[in-house]
PyMOL Python script that loads the backbone (N, CA, C, O; Angstrom):
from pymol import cmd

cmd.read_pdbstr("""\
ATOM      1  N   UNK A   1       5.552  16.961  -3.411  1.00  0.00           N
ATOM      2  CA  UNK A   1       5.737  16.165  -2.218  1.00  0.00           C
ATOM      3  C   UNK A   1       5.891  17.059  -0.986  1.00  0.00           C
ATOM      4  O   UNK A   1       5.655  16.665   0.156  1.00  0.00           O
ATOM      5  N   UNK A   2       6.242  18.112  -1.254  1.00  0.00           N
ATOM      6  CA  UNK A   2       6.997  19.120  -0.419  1.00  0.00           C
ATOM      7  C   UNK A   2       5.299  19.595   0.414  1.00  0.00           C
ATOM      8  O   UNK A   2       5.088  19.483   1.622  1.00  0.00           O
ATOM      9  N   UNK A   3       4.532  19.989  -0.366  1.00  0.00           N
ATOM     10  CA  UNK A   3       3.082  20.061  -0.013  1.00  0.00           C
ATOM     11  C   UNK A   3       2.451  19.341   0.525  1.00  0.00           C
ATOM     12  O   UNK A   3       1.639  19.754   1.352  1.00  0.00           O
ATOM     13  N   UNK A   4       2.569  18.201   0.296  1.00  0.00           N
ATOM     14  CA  UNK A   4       1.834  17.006   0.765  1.00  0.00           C
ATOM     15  C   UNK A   4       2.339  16.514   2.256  1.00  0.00           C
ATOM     16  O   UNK A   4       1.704  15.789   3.022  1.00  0.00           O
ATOM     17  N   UNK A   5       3.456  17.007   2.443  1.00  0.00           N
ATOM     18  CA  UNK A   5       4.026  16.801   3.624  1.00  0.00           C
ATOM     19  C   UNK A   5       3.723  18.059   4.677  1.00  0.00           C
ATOM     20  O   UNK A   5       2.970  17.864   5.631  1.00  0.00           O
ATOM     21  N   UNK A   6       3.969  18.574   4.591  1.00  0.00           N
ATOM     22  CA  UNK A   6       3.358  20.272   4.956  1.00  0.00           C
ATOM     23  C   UNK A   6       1.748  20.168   5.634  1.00  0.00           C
ATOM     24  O   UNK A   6       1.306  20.660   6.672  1.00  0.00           O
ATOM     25  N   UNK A   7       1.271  19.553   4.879  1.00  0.00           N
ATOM     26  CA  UNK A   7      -0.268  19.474   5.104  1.00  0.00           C
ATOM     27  C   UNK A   7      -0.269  18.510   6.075  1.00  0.00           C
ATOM     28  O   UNK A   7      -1.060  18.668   7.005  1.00  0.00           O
ATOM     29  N   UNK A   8       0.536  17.416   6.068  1.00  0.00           N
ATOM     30  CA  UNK A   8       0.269  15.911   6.725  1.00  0.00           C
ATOM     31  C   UNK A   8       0.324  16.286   8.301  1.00  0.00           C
ATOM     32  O   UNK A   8      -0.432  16.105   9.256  1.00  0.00           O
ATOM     33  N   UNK A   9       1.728  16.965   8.087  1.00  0.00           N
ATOM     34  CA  UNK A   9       2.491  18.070   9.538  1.00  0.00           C
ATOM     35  C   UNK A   9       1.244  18.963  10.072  1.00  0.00           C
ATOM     36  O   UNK A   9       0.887  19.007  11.249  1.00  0.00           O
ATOM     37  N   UNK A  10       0.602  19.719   8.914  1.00  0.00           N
ATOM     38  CA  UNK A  10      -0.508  20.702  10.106  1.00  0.00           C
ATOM     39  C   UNK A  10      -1.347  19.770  10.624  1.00  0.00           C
ATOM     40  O   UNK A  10      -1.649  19.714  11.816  1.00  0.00           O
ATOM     41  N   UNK A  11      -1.936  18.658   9.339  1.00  0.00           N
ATOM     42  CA  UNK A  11      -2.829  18.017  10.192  1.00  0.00           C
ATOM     43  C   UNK A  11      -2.923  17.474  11.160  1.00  0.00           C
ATOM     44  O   UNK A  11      -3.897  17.577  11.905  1.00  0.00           O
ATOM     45  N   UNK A  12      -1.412  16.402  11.479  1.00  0.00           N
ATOM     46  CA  UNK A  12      -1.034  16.230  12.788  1.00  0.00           C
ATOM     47  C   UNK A  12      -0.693  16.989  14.000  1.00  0.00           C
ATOM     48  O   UNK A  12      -0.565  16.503  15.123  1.00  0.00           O
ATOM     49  N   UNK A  13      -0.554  18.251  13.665  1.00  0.00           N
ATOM     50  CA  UNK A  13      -0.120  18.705  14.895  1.00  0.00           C
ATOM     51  C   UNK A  13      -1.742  19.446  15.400  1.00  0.00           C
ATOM     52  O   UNK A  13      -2.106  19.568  16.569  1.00  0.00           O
ATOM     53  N   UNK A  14      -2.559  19.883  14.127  1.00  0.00           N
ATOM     54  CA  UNK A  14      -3.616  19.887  14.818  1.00  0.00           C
ATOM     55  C   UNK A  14      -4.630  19.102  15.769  1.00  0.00           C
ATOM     56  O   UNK A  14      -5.187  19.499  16.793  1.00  0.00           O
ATOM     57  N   UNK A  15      -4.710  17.751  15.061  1.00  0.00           N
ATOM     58  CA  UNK A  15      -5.245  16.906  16.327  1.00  0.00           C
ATOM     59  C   UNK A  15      -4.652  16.529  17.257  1.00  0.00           C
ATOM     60  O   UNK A  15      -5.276  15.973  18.161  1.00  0.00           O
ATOM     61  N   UNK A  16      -3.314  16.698  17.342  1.00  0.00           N
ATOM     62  CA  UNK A  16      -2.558  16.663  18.778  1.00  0.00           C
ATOM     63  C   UNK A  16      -2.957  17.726  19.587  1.00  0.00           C
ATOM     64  O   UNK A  16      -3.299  17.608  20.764  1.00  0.00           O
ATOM     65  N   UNK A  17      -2.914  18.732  18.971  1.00  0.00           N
ATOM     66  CA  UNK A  17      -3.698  19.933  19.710  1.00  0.00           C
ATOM     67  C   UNK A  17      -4.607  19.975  20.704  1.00  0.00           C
ATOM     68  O   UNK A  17      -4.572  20.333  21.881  1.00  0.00           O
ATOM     69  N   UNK A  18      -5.757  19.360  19.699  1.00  0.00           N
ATOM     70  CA  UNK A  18      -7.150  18.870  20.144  1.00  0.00           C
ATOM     71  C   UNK A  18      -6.988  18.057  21.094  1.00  0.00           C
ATOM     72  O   UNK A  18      -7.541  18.445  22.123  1.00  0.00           O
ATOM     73  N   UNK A  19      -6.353  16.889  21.201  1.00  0.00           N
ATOM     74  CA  UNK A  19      -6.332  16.029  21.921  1.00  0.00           C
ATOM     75  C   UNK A  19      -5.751  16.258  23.078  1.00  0.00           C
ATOM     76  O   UNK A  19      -6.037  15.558  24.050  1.00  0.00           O
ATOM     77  N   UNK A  20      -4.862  17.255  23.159  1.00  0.00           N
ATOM     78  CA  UNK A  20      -4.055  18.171  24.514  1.00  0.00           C
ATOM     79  C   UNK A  20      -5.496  18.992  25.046  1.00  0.00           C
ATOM     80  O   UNK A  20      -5.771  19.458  26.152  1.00  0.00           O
ATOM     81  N   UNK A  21      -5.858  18.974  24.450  1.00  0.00           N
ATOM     82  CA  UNK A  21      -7.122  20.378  24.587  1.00  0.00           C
ATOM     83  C   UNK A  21      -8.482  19.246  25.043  1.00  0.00           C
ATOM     84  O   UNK A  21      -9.426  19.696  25.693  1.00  0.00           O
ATOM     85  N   UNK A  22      -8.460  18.326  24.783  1.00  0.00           N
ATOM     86  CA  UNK A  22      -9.600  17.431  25.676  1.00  0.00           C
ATOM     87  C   UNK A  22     -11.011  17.769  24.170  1.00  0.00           C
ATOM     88  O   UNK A  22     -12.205  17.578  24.396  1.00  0.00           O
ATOM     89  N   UNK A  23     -10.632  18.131  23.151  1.00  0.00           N
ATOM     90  CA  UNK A  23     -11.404  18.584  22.385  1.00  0.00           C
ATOM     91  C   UNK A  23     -11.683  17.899  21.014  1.00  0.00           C
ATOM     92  O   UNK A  23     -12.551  18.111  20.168  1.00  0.00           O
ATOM     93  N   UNK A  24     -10.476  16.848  21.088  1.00  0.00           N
ATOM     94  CA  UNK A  24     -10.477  15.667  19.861  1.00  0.00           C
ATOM     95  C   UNK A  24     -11.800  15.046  19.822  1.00  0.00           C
ATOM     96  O   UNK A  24     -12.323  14.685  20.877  1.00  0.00           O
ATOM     97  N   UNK A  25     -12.620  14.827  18.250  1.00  0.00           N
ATOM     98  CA  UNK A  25     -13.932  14.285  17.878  1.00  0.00           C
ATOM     99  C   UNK A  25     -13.483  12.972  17.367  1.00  0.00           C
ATOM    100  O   UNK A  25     -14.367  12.260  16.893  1.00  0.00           O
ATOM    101  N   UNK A  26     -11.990  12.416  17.377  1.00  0.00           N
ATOM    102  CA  UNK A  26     -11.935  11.161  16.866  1.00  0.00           C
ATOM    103  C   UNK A  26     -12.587   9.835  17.820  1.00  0.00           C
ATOM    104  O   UNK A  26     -12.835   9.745  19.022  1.00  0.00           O
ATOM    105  N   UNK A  27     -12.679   9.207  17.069  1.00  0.00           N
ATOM    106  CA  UNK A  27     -13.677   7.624  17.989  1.00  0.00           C
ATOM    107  C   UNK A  27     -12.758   6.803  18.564  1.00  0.00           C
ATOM    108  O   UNK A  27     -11.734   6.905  17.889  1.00  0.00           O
ATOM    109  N   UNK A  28     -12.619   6.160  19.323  1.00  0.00           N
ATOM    110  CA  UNK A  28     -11.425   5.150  19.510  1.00  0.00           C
ATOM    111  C   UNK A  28     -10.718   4.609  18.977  1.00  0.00           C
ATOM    112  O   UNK A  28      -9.522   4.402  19.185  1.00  0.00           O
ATOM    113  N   UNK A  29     -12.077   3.990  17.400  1.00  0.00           N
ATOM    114  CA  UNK A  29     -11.806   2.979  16.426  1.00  0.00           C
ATOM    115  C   UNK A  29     -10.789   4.313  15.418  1.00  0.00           C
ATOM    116  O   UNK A  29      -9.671   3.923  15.083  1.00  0.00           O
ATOM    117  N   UNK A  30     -11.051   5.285  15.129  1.00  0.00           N
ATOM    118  CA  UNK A  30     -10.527   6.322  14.250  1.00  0.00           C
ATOM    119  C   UNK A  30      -8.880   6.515  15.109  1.00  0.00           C
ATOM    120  O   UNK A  30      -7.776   6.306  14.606  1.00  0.00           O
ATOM    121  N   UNK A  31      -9.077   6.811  16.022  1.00  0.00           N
ATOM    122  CA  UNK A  31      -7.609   6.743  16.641  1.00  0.00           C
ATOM    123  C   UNK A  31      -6.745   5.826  16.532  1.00  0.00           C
ATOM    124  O   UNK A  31      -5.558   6.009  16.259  1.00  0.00           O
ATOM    125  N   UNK A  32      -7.495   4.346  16.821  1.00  0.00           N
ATOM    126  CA  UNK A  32      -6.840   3.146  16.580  1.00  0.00           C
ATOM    127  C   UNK A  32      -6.268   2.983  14.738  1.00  0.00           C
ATOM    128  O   UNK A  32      -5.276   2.374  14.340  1.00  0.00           O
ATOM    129  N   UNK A  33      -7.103   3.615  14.062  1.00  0.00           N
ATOM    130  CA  UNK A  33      -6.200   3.426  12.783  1.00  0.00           C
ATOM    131  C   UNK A  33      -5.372   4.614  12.638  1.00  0.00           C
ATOM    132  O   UNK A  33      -4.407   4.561  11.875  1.00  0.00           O
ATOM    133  N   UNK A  34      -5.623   5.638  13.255  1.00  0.00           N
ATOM    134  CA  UNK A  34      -4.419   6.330  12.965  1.00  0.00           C
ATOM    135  C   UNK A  34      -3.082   6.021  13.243  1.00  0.00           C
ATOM    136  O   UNK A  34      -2.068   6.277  12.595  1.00  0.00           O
ATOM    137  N   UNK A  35      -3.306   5.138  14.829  1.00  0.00           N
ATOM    138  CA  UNK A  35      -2.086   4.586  15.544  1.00  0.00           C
ATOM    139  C   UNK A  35      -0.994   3.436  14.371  1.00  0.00           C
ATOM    140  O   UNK A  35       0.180   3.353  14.011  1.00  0.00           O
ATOM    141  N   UNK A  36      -2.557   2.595  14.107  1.00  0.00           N
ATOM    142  CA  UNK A  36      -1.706   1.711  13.255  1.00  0.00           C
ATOM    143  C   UNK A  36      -1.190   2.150  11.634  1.00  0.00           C
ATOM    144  O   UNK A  36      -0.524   1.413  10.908  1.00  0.00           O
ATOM    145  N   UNK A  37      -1.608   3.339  11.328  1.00  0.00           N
ATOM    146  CA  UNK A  37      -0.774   3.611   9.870  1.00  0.00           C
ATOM    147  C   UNK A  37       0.443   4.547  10.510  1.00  0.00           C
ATOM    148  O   UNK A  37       1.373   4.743   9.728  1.00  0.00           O
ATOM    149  N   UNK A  38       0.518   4.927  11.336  1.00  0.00           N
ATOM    150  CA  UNK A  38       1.604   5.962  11.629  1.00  0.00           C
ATOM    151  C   UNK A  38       2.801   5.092  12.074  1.00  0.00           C
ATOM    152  O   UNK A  38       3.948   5.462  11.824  1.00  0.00           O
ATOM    153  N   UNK A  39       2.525   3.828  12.794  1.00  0.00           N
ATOM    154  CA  UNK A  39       3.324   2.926  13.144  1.00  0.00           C
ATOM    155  C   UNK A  39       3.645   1.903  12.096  1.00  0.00           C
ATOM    156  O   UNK A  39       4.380   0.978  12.442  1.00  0.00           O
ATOM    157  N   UNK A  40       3.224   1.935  10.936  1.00  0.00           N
ATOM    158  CA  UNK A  40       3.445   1.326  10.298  1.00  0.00           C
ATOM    159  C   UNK A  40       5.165   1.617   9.706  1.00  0.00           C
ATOM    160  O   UNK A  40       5.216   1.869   8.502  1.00  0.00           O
ATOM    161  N   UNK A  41       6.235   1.604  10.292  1.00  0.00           N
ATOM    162  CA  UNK A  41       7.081   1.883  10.002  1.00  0.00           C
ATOM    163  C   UNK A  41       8.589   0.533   9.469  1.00  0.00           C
ATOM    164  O   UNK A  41       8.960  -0.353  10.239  1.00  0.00           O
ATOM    165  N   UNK A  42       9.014   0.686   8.451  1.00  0.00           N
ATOM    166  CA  UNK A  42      10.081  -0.161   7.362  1.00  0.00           C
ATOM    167  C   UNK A  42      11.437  -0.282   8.323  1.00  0.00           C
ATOM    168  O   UNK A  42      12.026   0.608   8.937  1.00  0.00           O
ATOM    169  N   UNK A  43      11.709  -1.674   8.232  1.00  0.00           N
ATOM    170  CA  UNK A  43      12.917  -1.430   8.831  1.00  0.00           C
ATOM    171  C   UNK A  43      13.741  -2.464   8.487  1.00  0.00           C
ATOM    172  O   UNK A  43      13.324  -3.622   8.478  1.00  0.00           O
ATOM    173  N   UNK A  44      15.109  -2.113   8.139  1.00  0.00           N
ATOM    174  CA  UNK A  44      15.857  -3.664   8.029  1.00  0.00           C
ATOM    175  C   UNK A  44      16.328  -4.383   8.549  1.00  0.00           C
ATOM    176  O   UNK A  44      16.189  -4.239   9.764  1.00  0.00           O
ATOM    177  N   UNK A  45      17.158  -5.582   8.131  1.00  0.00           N
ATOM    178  CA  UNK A  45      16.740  -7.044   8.797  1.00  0.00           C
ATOM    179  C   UNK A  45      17.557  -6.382  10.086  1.00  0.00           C
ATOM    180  O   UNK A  45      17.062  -6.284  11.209  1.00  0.00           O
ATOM    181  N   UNK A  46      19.061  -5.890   9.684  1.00  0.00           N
ATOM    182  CA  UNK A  46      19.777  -5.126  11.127  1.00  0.00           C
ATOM    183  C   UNK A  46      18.768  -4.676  12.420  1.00  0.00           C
ATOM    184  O   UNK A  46      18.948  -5.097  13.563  1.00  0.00           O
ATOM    185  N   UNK A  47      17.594  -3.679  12.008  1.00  0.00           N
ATOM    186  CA  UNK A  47      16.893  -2.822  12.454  1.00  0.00           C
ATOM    187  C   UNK A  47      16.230  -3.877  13.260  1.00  0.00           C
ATOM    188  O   UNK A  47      16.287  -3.984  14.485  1.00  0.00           O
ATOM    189  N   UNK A  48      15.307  -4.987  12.056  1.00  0.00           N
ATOM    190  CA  UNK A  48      14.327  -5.563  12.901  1.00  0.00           C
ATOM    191  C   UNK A  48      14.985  -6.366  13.740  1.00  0.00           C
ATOM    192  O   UNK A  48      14.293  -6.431  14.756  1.00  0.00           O
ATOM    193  N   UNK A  49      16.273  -7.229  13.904  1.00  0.00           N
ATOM    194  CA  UNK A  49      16.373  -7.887  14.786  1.00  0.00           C
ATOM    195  C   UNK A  49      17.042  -7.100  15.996  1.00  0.00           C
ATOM    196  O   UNK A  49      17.137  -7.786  17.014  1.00  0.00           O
ATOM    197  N   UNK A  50      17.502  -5.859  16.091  1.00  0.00           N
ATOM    198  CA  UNK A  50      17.797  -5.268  17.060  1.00  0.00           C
ATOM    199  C   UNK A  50      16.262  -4.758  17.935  1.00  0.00           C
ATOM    200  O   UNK A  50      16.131  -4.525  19.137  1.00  0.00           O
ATOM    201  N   UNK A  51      15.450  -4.712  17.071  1.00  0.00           N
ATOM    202  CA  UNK A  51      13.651  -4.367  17.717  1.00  0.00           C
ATOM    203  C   UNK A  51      13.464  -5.985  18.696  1.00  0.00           C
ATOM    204  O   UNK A  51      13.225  -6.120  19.896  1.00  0.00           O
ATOM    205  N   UNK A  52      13.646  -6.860  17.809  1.00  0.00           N
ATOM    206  CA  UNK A  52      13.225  -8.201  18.515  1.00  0.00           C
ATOM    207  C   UNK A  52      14.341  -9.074  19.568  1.00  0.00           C
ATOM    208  O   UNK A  52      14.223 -10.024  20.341  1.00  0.00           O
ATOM    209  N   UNK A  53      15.318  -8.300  19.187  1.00  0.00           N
ATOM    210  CA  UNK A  53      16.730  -8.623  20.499  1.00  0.00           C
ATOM    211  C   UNK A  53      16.972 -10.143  20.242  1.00  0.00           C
ATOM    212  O   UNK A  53      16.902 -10.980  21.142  1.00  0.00           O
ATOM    213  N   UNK A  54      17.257 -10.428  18.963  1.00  0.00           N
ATOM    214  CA  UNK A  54      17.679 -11.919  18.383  1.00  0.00           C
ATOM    215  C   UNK A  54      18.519 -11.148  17.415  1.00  0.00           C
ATOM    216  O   UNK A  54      18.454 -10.065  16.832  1.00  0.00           O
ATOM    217  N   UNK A  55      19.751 -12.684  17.530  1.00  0.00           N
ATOM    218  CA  UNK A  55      20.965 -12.619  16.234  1.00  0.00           C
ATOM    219  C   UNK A  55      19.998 -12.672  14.764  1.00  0.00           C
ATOM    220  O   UNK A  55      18.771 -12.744  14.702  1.00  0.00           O
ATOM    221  N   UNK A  56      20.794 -12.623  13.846  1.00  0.00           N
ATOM    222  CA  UNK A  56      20.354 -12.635  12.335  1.00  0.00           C
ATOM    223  C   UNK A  56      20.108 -13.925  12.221  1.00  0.00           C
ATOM    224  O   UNK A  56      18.987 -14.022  11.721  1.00  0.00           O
ATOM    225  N   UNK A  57      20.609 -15.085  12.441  1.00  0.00           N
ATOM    226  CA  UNK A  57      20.560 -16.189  12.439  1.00  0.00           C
ATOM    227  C   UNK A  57      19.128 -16.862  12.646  1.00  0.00           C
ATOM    228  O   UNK A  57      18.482 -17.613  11.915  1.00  0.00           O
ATOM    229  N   UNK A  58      18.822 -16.235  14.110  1.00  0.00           N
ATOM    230  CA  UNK A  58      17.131 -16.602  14.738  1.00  0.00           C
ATOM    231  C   UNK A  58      16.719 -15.812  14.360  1.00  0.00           C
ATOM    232  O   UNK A  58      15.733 -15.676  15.084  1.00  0.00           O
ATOM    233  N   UNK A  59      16.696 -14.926  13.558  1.00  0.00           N
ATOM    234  CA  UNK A  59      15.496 -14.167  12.623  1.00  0.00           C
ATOM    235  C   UNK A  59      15.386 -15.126  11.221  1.00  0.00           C
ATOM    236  O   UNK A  59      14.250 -15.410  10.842  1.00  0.00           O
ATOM    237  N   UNK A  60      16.733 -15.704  10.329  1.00  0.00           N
ATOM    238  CA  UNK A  60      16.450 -16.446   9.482  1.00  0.00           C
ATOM    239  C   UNK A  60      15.509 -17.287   9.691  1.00  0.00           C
ATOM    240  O   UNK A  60      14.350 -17.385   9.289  1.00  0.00           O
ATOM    241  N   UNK A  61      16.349 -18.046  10.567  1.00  0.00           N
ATOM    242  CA  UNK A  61      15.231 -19.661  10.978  1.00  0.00           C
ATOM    243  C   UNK A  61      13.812 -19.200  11.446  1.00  0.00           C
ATOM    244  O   UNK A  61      12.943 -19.976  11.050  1.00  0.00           O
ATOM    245  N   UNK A  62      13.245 -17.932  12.332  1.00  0.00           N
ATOM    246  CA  UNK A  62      12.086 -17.824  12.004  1.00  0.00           C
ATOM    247  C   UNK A  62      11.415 -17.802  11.068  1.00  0.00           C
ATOM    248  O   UNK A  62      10.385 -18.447  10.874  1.00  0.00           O
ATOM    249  N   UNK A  63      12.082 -16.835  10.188  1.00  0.00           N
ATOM    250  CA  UNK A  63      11.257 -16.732   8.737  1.00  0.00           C
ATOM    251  C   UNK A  63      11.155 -18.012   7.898  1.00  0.00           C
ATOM    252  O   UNK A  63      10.250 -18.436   7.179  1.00  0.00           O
ATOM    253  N   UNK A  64      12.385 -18.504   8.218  1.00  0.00           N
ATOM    254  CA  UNK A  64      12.392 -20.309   7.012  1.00  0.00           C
ATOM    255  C   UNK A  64      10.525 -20.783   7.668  1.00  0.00           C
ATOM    256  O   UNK A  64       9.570 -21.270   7.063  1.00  0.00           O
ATOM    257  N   UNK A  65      10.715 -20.293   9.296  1.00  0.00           N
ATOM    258  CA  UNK A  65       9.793 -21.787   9.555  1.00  0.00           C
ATOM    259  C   UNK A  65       8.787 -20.928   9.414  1.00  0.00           C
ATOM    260  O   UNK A  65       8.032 -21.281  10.320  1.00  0.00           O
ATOM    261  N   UNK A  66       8.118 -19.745   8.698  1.00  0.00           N
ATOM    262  CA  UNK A  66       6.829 -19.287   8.907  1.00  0.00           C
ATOM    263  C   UNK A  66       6.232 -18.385  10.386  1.00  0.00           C
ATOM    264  O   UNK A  66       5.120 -17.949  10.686  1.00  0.00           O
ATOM    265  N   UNK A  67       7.349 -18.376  10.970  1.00  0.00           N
ATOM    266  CA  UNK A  67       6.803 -17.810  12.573  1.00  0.00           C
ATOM    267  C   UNK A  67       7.174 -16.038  12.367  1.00  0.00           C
ATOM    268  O   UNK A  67       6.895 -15.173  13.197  1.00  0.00           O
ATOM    269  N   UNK A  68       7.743 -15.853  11.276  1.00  0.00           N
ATOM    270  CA  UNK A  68       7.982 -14.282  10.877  1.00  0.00           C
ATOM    271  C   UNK A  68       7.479 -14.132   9.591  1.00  0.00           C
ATOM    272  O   UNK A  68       7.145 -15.168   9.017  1.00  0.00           O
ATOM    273  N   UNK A  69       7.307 -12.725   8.818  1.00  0.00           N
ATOM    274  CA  UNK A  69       7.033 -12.520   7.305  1.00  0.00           C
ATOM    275  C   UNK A  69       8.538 -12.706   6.880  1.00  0.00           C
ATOM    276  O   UNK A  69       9.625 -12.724   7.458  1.00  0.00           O
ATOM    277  N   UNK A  70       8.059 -12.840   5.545  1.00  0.00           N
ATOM    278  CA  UNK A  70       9.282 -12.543   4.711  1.00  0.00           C
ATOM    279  C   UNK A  70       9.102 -11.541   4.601  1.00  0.00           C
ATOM    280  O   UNK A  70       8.062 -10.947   4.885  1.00  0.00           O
ATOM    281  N   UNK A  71      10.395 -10.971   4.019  1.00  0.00           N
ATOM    282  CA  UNK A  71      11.417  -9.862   3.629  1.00  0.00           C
ATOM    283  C   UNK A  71      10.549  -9.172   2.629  1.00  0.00           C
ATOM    284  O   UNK A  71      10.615  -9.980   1.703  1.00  0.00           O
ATOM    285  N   UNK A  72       9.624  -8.011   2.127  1.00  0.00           N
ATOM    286  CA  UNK A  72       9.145  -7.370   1.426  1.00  0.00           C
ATOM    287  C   UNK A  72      10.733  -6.850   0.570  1.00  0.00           C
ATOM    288  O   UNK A  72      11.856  -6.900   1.072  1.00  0.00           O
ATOM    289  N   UNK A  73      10.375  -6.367  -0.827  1.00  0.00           N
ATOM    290  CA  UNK A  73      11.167  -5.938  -1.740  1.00  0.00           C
ATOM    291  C   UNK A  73      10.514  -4.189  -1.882  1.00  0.00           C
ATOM    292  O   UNK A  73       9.451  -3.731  -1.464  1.00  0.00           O
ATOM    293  N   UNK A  74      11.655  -3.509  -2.649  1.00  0.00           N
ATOM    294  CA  UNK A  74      11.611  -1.770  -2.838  1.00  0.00           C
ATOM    295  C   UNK A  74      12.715  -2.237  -4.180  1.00  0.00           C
ATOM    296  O   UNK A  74      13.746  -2.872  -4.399  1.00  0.00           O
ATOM    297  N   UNK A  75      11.632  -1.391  -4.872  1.00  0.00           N
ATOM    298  CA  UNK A  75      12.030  -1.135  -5.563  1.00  0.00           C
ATOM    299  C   UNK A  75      13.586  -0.670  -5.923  1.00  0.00           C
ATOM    300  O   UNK A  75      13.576   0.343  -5.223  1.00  0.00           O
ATOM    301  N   UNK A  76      14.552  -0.677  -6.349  1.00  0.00           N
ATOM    302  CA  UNK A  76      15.898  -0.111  -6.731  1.00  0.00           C
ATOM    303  C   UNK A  76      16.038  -0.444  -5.727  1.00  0.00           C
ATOM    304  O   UNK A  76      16.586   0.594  -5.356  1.00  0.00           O
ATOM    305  N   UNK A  77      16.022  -1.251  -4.555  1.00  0.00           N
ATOM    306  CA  UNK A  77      17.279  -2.054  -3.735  1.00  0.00           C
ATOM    307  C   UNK A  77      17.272  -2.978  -3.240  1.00  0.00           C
ATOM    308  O   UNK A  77      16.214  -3.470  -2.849  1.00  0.00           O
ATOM    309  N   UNK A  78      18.499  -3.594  -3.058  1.00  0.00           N
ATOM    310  CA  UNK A  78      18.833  -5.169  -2.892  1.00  0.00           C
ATOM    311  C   UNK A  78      18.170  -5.754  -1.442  1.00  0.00           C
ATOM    312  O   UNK A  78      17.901  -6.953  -1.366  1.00  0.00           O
ATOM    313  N   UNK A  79      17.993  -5.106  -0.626  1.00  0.00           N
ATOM    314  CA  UNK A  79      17.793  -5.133   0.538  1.00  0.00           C
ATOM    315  C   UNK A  79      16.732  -5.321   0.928  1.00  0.00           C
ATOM    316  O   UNK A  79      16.091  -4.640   0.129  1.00  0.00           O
ATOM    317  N   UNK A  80      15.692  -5.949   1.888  1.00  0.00           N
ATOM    318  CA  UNK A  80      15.152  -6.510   2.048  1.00  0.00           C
ATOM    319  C   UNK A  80      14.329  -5.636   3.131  1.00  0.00           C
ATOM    320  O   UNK A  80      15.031  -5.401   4.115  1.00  0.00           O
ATOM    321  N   UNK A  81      13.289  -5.202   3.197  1.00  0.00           N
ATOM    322  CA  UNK A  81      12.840  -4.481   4.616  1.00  0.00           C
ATOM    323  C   UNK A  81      11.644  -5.426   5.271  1.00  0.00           C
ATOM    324  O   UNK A  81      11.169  -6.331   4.586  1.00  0.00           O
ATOM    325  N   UNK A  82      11.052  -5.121   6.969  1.00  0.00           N
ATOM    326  CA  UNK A  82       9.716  -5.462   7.387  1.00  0.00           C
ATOM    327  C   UNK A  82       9.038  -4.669   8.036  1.00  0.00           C
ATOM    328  O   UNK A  82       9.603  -4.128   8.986  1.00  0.00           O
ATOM    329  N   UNK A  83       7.709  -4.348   7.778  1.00  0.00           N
ATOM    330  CA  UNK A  83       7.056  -3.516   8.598  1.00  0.00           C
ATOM    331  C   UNK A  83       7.403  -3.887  10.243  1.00  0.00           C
ATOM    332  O   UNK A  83       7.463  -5.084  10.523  1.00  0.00           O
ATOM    333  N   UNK A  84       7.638  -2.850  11.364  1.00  0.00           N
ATOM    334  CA  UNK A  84       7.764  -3.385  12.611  1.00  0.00           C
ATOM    335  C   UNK A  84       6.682  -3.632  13.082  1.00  0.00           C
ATOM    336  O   UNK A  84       6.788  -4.433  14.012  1.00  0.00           O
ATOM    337  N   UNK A  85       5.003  -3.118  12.751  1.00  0.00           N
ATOM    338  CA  UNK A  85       3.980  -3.683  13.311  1.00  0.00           C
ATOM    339  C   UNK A  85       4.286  -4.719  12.885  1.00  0.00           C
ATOM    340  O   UNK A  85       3.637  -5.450  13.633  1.00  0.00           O
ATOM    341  N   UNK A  86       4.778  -5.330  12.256  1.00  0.00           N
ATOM    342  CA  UNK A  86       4.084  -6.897  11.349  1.00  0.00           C
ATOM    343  C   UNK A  86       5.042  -8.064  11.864  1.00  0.00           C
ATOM    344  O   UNK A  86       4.781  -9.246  11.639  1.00  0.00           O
ATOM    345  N   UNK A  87       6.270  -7.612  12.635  1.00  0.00           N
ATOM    346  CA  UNK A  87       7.216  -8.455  13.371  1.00  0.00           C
ATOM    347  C   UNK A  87       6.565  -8.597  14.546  1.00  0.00           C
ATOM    348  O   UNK A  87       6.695  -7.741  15.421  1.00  0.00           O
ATOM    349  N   UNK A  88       5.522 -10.057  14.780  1.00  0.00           N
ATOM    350  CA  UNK A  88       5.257 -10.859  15.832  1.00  0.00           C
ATOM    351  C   UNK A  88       5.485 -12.112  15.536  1.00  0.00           C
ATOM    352  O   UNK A  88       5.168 -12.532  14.423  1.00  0.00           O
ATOM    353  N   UNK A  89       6.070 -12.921  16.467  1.00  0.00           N
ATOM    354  CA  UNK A  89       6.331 -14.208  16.533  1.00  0.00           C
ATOM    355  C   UNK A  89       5.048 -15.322  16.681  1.00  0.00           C
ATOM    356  O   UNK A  89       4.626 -15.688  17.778  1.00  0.00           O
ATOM    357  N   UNK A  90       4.434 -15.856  15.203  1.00  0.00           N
ATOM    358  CA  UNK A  90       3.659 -16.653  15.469  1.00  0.00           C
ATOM    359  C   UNK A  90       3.772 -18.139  16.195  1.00  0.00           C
ATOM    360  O   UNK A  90       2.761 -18.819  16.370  1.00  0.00           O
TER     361      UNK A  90
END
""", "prot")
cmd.dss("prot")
cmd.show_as("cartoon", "prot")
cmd.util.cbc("prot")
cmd.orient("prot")
């Protein structure tokens, strides 16, 4: 893991590089998914409703009524996380 992370780190800091440097070959569309897996970041219900600036309460009742996701599960814990891209109010 220790490697795999190492690598992830050069690779990113190299196309930041590039991209400081006016020299990045990525496409818009290639940038745009990089944006959205890097942002793809877990957070709990505490987390997400301090992101969306609502009590726990109006995060429940969103989710009862479908206007939020439910609560994804992890393995070995009780706790409940949501991607923060994925917290929009339908």
């Amino acid at each position: 893991m220790q490697a795999l992370k190492k690598l992830l780190t050069k690779l990113l800091r190299d196309t930041a590089n590039k991209i400081d440097a006016g020299t990045c070959e990525l496409s818009e569309e290639e940038a745009a998914q990089m944006l959205e897996v890097l942002s793809h970041i877990a957070l709990s219900k505490e987390q997400a409703c301090i992101y969306l600036n609502m009590s726990r309460s109006r995060f429940d009742d969103l989710v009862r009524q479908g206007k939020l996701p439910k609560g994804k599960k992890r393995v070995g814990f009780k706790e409940l996380f949501w991607y923060k891209d994925e917290l929009k109010i339908k």
